[in-house]
C-alpha positions as CSV (number, residue, x, y, z in Angstrom):
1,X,9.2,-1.0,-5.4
2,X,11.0,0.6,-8.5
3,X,10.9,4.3,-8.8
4,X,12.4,7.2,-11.1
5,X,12.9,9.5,-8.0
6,X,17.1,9.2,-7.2
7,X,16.5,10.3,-3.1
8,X,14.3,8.0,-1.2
9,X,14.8,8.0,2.8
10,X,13.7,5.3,5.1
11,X,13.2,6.4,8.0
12,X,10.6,6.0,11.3
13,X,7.3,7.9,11.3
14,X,7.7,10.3,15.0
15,X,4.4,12.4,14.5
16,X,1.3,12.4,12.7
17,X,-0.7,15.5,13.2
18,X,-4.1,15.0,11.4
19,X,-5.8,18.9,9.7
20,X,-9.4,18.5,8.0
21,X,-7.5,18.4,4.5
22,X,-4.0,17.2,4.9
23,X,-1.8,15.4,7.6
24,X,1.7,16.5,8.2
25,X,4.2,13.4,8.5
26,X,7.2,13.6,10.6
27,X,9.8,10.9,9.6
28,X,12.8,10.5,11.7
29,X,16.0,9.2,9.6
30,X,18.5,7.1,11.1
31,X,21.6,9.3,12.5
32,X,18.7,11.4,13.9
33,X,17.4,14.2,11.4
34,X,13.9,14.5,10.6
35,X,12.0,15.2,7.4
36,X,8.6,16.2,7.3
37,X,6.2,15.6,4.3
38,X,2.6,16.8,4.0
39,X,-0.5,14.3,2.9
40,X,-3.6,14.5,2.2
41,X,-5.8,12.5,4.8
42,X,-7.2,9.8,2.7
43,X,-3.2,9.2,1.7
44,X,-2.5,8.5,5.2
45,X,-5.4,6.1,5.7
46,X,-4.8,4.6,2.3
47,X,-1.3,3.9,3.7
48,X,-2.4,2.9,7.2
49,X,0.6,5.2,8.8
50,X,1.3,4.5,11.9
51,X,3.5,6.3,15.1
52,X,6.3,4.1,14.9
53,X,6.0,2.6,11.7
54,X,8.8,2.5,8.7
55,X,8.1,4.4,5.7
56,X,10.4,6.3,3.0
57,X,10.7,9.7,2.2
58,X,10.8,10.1,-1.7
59,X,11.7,13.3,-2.8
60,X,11.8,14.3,-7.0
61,X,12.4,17.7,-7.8
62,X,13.8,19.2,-10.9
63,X,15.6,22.1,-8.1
64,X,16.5,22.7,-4.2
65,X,16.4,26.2,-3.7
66,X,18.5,27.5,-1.1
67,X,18.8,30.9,1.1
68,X,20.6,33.4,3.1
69,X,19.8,36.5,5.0
């Protein structure tokens, strides 16, 4: 797999919690901090996700916006 993106995270899939559009994908990374993506549903099955299962995290943005109170 060749991609453009610069952060890709492997990681293993925790939670998959299904909605009637989307799915919401909880990967956990190794060292133990978790990233969580949303899908639509027919990604999901398209990808055959699994509880358990290795997938990667790839994130492309052109800015990370970051806050304080």
């Amino acid at each position: 797999m060749r991609l453009s993106a610069k952060n890709v995270l492997e990681g293993t899939i925790k939670t998959i919690v299904p909605g009637a559009v989307n799915a919401e994908i909880v990967l956990t990374l190794p060292g133990g901090s978790e990233i969580t993506s949303i899908i639509t549903k027919s990604s999901l099955e398209a990808l055959g996700l699994k509880v358990g299962g290795k997938a990667y995290a790839v994130i492309k943005a052109s800015s990370v916006l970051i806050g304080v109170d």
